[in-house]
KOLZA-674457 format. One record per atom (N, C-alpha, C, O): x, y, z; atom name; residue number from 1. Coordinates in Angstrom, 1 decimal, decimal comma, m for minus. Example, Ala and Ser with C-alpha at 12.3 -4.5 7.8 and 13.67 -1.06 7.14 Angstrom:
MILUM       u       v       w  site  pos
MILUM    13,2    m5,7     7,8     N    1
MILUM    12,3    m4,5     7,8    CA    1
MILUM    13,2    m3,3     7,8     C    1
MILUM    14,2    m3,3     8,5     O    1
MILUM    12,8    m2,2     7,1     N    2
MILUM    13,7    m1,1     7,1    CA    2
MILUM    12,9     0,0     7,9     C    2
MILUM    13,4     1,1     8,0     O    2
This chain:
MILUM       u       v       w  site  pos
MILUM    53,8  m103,8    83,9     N    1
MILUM    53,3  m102,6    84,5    CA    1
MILUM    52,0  m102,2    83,8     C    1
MILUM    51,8  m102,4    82,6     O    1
MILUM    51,3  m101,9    84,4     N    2
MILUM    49,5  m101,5    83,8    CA    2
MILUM    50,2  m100,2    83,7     C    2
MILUM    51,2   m99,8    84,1     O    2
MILUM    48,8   m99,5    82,7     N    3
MILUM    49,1   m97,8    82,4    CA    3
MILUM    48,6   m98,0    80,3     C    3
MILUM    48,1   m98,9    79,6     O    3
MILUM    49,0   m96,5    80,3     N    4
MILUM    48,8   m96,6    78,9    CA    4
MILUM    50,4   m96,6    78,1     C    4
MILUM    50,4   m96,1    77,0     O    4
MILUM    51,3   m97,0    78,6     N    5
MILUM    52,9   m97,7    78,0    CA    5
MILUM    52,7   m97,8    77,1     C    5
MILUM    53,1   m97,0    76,2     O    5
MILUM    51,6   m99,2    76,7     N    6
MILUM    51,1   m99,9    75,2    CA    6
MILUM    50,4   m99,4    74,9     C    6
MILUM    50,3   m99,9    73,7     O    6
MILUM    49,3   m98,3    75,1     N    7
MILUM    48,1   m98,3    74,4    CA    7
MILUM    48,3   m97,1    73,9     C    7
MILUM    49,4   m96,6    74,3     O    7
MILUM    47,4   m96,2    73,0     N    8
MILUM    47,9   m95,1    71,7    CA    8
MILUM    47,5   m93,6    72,8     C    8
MILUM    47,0   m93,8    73,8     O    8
MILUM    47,8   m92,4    72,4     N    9
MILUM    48,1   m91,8    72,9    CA    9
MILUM    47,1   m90,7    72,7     C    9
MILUM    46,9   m89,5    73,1     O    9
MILUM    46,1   m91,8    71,8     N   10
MILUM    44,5   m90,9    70,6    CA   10
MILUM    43,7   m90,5    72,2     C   10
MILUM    44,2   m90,8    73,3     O   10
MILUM    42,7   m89,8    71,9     N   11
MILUM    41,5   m89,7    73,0    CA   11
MILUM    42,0   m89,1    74,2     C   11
MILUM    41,2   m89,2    75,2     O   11
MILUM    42,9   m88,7    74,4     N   12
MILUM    43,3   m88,0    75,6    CA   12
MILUM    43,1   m86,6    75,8     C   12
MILUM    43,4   m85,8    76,7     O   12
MILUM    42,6   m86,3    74,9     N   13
MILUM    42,0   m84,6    75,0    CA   13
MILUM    40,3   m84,3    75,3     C   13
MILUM    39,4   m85,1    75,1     O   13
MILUM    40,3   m83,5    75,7     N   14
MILUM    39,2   m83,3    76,7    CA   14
MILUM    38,7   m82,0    76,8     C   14
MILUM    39,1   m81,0    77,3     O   14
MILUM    37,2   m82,1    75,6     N   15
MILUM    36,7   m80,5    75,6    CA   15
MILUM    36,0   m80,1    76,3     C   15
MILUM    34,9   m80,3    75,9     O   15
MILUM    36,2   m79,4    77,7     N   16
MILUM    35,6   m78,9    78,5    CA   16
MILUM    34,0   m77,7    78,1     C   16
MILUM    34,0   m76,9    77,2     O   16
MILUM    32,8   m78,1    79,4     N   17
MILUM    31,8   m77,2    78,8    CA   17
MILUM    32,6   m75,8    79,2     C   17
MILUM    33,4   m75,8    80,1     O   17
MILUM    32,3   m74,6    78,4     N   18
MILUM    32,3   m73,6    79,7    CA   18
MILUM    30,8   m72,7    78,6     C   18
MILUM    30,3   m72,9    77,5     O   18
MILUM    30,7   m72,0    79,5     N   19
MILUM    29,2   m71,1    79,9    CA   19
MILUM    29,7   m69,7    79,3     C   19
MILUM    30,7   m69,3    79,9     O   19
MILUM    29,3   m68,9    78,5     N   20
MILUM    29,3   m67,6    78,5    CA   20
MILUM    28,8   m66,6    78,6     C   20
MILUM    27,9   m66,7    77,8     O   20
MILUM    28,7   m65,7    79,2     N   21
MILUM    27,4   m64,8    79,1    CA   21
MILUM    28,4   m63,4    79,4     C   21
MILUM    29,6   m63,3    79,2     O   21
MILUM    27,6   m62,3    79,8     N   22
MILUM    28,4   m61,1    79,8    CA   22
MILUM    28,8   m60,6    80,9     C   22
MILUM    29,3   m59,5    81,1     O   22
MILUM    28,6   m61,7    81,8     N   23
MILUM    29,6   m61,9    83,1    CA   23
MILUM    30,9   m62,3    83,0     C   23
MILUM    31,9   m61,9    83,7     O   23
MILUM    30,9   m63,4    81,9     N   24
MILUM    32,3   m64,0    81,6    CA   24
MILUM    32,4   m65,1    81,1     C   24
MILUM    31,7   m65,3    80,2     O   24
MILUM    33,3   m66,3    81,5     N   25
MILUM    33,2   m67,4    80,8    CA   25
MILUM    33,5   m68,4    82,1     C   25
MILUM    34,6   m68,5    82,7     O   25
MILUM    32,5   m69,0    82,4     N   26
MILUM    32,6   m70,4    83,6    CA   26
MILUM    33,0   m71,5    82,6     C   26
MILUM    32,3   m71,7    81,7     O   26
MILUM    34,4   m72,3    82,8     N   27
MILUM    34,1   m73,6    82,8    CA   27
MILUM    34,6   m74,8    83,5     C   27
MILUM    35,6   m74,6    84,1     O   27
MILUM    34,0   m75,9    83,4     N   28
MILUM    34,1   m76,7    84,5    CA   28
MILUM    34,1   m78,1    83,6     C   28
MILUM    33,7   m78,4    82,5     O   28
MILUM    34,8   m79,0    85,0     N   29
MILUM    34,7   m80,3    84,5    CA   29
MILUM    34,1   m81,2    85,9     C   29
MILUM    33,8   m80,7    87,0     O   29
MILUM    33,9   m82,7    85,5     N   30
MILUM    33,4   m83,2    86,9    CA   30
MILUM    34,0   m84,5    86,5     C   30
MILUM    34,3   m85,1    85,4     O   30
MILUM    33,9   m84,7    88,0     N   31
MILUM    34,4   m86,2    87,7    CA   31
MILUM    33,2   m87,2    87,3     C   31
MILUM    32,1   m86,9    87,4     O   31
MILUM    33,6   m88,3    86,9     N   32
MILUM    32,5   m89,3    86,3    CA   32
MILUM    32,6   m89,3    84,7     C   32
MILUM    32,5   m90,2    84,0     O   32
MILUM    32,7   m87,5    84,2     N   33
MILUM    32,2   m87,2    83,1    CA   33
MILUM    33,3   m86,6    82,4     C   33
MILUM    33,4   m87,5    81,6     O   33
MILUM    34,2   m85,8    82,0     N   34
MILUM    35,4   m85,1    81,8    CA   34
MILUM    36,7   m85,7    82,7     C   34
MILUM    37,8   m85,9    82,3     O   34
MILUM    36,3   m85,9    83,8     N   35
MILUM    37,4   m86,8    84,9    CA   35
MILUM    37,5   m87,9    84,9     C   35
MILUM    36,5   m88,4    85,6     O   35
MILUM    38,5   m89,2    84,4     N   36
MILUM    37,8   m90,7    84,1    CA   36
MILUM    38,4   m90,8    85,6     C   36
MILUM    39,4   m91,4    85,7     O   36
MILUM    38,0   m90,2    86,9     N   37
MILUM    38,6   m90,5    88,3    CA   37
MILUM    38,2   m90,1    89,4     C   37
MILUM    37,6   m89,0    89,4     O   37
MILUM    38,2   m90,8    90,5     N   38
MILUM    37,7   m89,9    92,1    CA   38
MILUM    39,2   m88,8    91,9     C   38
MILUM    40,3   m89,1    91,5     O   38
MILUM    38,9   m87,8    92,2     N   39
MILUM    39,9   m86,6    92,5    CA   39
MILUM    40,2   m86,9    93,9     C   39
MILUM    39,3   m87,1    94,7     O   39
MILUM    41,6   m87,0    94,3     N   40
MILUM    42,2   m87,5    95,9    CA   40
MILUM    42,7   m86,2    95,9     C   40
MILUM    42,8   m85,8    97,0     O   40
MILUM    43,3   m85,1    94,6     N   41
MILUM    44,3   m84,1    94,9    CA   41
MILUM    44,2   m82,9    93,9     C   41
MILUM    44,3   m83,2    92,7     O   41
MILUM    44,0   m81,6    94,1     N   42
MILUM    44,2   m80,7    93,1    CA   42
MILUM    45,5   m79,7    93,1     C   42
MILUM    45,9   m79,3    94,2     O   42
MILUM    46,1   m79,5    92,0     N   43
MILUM    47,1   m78,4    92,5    CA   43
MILUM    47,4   m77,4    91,2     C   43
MILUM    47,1   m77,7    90,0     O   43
MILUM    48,0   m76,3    91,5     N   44
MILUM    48,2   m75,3    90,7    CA   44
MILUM    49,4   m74,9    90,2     C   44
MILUM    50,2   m75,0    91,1     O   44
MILUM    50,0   m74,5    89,0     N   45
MILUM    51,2   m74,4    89,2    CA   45
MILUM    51,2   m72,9    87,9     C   45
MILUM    50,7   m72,8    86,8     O   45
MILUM    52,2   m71,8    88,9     N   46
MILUM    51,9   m70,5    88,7    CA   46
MILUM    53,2   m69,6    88,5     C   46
MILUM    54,1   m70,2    89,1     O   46
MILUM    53,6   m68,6    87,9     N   47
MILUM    54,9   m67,6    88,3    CA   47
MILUM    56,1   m69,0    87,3     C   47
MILUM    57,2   m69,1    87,6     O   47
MILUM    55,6   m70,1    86,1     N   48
MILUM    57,0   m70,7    85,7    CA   48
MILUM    57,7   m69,6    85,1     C   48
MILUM    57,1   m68,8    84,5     O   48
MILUM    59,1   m69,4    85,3     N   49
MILUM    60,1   m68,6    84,5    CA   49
MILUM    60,4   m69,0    83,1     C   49
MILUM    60,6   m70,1    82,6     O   49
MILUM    60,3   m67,9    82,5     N   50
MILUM    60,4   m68,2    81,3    CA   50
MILUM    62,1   m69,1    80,9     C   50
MILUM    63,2   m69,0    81,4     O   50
MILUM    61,7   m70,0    79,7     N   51
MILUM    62,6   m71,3    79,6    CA   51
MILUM    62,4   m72,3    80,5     C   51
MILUM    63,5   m72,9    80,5     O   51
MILUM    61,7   m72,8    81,2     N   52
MILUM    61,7   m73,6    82,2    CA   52
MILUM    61,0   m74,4    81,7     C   52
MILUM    60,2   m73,9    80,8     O   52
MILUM    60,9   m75,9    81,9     N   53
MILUM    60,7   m77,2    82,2    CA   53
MILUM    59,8   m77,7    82,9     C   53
MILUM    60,2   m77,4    84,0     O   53
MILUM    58,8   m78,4    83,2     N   54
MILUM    58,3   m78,9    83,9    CA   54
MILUM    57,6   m80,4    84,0     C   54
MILUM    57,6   m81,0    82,9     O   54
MILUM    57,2   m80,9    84,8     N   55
MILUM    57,2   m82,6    84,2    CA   55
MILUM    58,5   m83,2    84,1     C   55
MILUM    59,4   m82,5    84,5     O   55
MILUM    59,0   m84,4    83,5     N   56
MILUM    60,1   m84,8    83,2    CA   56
MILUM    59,8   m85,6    83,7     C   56
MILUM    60,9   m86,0    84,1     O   56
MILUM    58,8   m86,5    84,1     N   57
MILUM    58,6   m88,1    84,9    CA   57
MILUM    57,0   m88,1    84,2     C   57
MILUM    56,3   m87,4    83,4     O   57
MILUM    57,0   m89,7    85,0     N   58
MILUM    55,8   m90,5    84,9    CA   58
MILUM    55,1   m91,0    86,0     C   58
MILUM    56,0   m91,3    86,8     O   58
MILUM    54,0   m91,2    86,3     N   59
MILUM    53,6   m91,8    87,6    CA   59
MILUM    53,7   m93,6    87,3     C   59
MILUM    53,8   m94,0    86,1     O   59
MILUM    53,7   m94,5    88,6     N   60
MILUM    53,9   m95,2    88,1    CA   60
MILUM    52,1   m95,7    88,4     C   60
MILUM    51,7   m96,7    87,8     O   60
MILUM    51,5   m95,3    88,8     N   61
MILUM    49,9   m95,4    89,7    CA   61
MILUM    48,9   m94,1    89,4     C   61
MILUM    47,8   m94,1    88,9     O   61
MILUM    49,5   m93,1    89,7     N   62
MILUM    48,5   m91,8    89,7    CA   62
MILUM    48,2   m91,1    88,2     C   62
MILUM    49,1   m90,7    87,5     O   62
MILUM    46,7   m91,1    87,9     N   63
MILUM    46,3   m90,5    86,8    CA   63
MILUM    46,3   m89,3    87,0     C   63
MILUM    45,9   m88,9    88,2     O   63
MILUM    46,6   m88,2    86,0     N   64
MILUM    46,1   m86,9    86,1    CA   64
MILUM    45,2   m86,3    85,1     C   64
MILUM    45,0   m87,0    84,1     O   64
MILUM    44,5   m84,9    85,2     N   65
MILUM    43,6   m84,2    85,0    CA   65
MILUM    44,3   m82,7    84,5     C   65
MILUM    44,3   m81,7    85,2     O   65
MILUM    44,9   m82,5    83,3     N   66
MILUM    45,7   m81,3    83,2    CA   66
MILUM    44,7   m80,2    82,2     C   66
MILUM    44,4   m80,4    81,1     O   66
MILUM    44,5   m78,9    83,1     N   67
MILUM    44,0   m77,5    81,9    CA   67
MILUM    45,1   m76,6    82,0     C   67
MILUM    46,1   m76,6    82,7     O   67
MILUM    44,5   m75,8    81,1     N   68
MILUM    45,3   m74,6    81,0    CA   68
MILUM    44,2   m73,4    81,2     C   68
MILUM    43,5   m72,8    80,3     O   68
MILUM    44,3   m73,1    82,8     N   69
MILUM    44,1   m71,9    83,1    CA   69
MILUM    43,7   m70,6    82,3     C   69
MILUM    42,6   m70,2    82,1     O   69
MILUM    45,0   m70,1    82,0     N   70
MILUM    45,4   m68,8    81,2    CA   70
MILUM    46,7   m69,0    80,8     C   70
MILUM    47,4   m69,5    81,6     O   70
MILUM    47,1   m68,7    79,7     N   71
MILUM    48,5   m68,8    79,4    CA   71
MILUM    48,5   m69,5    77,9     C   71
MILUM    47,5   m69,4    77,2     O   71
MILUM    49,6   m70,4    77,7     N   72
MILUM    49,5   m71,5    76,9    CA   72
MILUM    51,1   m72,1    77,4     C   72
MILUM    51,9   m71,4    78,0     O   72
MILUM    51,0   m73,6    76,9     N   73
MILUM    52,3   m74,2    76,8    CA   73
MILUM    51,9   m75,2    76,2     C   73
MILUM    50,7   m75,3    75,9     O   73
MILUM    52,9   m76,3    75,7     N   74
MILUM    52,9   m77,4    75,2    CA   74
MILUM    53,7   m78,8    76,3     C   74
MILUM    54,7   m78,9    77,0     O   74
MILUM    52,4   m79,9    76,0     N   75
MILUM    52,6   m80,8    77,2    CA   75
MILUM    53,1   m82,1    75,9     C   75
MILUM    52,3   m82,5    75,0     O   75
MILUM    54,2   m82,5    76,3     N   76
MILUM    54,8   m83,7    75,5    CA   76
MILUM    54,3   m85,0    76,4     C   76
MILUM    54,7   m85,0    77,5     O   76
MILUM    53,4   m86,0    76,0     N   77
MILUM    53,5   m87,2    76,2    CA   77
MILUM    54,3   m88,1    75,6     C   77
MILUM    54,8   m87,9    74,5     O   77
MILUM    54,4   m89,7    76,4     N   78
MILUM    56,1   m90,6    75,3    CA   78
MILUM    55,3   m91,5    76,1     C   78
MILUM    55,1   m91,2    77,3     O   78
MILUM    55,0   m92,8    75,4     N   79
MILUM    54,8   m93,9    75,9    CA   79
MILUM    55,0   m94,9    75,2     C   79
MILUM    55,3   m94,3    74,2     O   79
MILUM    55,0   m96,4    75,0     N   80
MILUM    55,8   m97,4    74,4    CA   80
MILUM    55,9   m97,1    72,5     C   80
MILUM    56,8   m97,6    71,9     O   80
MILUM    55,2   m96,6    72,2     N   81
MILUM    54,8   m96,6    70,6    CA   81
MILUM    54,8   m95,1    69,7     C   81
MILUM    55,0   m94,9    68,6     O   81
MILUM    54,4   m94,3    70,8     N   82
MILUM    54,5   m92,5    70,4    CA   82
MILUM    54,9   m91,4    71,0     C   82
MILUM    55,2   m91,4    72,2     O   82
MILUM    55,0   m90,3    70,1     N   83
MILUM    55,3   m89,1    71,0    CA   83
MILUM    54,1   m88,1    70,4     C   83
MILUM    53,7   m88,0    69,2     O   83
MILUM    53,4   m87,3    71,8     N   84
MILUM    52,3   m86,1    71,4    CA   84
MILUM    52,4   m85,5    71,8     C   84
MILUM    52,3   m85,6    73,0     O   84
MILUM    52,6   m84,3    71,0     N   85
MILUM    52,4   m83,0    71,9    CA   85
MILUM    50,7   m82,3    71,7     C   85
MILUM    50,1   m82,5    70,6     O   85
MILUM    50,2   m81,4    72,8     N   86
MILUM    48,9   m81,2    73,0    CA   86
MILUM    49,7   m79,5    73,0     C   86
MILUM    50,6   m79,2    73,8     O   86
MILUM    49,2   m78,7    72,3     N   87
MILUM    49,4   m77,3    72,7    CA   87
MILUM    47,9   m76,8    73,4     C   87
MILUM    46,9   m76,7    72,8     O   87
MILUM    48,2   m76,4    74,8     N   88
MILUM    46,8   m76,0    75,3    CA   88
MILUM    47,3   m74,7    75,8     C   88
MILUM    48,2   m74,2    76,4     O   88
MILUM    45,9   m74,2    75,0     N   89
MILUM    46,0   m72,4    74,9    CA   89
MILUM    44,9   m72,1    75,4     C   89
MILUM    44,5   m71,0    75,0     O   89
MILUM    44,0   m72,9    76,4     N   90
MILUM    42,6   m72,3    75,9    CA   90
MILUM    41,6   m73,3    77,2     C   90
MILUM    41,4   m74,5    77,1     O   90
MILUM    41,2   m72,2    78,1     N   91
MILUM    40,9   m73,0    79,8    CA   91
MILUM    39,6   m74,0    79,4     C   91
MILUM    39,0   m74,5    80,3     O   91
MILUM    39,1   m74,2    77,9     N   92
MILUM    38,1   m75,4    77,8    CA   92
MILUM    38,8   m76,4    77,2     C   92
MILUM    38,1   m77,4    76,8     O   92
MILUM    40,6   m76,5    76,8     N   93
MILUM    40,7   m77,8    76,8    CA   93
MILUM    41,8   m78,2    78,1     C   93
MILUM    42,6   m77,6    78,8     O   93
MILUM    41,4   m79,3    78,1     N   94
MILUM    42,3   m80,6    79,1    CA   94
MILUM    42,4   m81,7    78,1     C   94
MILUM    41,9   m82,2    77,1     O   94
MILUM    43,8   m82,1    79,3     N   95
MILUM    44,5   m83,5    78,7    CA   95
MILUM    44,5   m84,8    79,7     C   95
MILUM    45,3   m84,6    80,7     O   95
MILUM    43,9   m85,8    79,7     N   96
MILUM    43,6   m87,1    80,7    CA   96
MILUM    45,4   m87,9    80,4     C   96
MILUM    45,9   m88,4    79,4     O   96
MILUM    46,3   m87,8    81,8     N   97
MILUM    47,5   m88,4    81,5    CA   97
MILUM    47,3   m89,7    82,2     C   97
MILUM    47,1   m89,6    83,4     O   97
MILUM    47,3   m90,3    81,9     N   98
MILUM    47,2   m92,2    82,5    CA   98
MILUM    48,6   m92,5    83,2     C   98
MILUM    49,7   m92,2    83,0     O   98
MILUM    47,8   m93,5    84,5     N   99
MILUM    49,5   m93,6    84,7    CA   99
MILUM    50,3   m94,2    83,5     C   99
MILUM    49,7   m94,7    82,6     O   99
MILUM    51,8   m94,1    83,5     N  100
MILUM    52,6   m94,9    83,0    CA  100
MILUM    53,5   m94,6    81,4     C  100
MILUM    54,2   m95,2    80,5     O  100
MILUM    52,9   m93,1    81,7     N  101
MILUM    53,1   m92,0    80,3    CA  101
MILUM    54,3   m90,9    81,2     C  101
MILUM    54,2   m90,4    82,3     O  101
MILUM    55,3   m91,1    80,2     N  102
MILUM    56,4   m90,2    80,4    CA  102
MILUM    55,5   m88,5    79,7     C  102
MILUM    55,1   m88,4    78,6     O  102
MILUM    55,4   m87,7    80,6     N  103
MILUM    55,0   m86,0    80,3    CA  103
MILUM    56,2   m85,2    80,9     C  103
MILUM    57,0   m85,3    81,8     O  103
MILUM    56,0   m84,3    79,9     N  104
MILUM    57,0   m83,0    80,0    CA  104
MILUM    55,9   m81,5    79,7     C  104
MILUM    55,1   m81,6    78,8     O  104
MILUM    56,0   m80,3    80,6     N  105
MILUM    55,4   m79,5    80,0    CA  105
MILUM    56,4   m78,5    79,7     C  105
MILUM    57,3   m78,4    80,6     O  105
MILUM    56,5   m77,3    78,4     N  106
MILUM    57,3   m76,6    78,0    CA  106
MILUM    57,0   m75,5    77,3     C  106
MILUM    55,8   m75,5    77,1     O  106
MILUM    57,6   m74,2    76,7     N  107
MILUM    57,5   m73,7    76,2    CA  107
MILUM    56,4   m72,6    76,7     C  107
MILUM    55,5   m72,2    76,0     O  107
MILUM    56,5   m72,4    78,1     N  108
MILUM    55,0   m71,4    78,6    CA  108
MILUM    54,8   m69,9    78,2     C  108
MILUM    55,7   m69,0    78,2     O  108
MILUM    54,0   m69,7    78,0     N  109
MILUM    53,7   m68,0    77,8    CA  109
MILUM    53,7   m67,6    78,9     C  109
MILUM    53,3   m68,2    79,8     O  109
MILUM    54,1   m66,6    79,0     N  110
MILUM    54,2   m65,4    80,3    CA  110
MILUM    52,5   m65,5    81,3     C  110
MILUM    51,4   m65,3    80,9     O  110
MILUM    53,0   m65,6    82,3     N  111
MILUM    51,5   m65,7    83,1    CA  111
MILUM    50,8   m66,7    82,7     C  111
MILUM    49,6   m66,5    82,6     O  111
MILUM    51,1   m67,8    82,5     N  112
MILUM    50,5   m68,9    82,5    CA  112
MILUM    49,8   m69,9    83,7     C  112
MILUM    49,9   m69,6    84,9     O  112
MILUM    49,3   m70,6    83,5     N  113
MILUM    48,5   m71,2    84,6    CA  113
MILUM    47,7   m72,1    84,4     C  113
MILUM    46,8   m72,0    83,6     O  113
MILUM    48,2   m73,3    85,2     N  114
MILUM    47,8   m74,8    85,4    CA  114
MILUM    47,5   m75,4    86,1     C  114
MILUM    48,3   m75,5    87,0     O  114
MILUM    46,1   m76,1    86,1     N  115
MILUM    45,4   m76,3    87,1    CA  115
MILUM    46,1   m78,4    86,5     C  115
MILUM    46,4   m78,9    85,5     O  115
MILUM    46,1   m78,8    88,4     N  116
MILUM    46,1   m80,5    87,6    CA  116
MILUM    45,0   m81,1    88,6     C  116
MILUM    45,0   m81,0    89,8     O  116
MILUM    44,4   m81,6    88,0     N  117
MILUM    43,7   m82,7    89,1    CA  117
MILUM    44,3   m84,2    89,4     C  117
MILUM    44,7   m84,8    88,4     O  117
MILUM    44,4   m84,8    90,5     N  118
MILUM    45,1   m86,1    90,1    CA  118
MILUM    44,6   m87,1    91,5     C  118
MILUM    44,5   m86,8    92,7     O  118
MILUM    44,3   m88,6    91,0     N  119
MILUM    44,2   m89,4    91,5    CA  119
MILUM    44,6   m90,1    92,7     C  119
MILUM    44,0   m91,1    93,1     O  119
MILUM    45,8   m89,2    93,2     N  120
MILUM    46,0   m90,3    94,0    CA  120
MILUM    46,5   m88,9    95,3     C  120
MILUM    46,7   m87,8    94,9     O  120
MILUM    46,5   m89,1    96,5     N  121
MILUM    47,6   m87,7    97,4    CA  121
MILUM    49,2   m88,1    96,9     C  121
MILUM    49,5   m89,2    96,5     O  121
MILUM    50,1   m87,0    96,9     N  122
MILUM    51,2   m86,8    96,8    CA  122
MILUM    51,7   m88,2    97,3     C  122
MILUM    51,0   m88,9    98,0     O  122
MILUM    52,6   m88,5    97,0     N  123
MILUM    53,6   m89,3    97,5    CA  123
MILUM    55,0   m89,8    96,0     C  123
MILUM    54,9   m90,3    94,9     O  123
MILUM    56,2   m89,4    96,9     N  124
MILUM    57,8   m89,2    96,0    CA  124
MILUM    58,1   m90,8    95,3     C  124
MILUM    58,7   m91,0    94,2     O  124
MILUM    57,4   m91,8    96,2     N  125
MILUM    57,6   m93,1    95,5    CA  125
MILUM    56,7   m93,6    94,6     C  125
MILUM    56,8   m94,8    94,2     O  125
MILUM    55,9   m92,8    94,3     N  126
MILUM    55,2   m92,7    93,1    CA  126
MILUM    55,4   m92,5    91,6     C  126
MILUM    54,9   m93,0    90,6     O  126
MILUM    56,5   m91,4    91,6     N  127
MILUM    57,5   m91,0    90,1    CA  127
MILUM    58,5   m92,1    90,1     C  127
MILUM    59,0   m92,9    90,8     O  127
MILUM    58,6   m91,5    88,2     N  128
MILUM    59,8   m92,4    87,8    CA  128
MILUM    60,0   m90,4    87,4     C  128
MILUM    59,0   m89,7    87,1     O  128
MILUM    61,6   m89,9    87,6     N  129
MILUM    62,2   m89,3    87,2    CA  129
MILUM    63,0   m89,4    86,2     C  129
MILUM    63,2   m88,5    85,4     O  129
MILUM    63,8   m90,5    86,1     N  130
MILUM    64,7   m90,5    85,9    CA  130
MILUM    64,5   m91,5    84,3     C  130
MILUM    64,3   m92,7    84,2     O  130
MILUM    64,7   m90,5    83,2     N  131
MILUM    64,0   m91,3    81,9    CA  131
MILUM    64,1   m92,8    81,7     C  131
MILUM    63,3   m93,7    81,4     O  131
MILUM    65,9   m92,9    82,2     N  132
MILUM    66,8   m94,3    81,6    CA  132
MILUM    65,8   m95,3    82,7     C  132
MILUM    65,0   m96,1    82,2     O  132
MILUM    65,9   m95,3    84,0     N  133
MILUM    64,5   m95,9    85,0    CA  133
MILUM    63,1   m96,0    84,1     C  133
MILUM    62,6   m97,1    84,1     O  133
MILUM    62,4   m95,1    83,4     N  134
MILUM    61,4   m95,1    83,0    CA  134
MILUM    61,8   m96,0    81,6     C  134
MILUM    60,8   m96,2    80,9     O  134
MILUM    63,1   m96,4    81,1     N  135
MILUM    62,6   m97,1    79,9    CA  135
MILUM    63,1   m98,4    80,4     C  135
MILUM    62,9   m99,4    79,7     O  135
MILUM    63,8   m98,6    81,8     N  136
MILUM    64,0   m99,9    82,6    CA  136
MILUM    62,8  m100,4    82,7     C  136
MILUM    62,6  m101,6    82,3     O  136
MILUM    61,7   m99,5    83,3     N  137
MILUM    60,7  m100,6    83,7    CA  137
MILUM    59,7  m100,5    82,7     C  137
MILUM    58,8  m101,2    82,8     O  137
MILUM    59,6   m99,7    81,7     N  138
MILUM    58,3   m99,8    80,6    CA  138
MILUM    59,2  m100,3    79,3     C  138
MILUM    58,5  m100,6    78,3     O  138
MILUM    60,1  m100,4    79,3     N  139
MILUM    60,7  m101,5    78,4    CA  139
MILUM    61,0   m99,8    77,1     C  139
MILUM    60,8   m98,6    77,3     O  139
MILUM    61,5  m100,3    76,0     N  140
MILUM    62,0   m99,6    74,7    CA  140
MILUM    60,9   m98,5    74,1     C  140
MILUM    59,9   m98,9    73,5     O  140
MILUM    61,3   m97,3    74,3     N  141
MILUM    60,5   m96,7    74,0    CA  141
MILUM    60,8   m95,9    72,9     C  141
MILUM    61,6   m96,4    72,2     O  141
MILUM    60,5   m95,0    72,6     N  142
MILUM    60,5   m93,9    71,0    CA  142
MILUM    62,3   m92,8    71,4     C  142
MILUM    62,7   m92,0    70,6     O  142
């Protein structure tokens, strides 16, 4: 399977510009340059209840593009060699997930909010959910 399984889990963080002035704070990313991808899909995810879970799979094809809005939480990456967690508190950083990286996101602050960009349109036969499946086909993991 291609992805980053084998490869290290370094360089996946992503300091976005943003702009300040006394209007506020703009920031933005683009593809080519902050995005290693054509964007096919963006989505939001808003209102998590506190204790909740999110992520728990891997794509086996689609990269994603993850910020943090407003809020904070902690996004666990696991792929053949490591485990990282990224605490993002703060809407100028993002995290680049490659396909083939088991992510979990957890631990959210109240009002939180997550923008993801991702590679490819929706489709269900694209995840691995199911961890014991994800270490079937990426072989022995952490």
């Amino acid at each position: 399977m291609k992805g980053y399984q084998n490869s290290s889990l370094e360089g996946l963080e992503v300091q976005l510009q943003a702009i300040k002035d006394n209007r506020g704070v703009l920031t933005f990313s683009e593809v080519n340059s902050e995005i290693p991808f054509p964007v096919k899909r963006i989505f939001w995810i808003t209102d998590i209840p506190q204790g909740a879970k999110r992520g728990g799979h891997a794509h086996m094809t689609c990269k994603e593009f993850l910020c943090c809005v407003s809020g904070s939480f902690n996004l666990v990456l696991k792929n053949m060699h490591e485990t990282r967690t990224f605490f993002l508190d703060s809407s100028d950083k993002a995290v680049y997930i490659p396909e083939g990286v088991w992510c979990s996101l957890e631990d959210f602050a109240p009002g939180t909010v997550i923008m993801v960009a991702a590679s490819e349109e929706y489709s269900r036969e694209g995840y691995i959910c199911d961890y014991d499946e994800y270490v079937a086909v990426y072989g022995n993991t952490l």
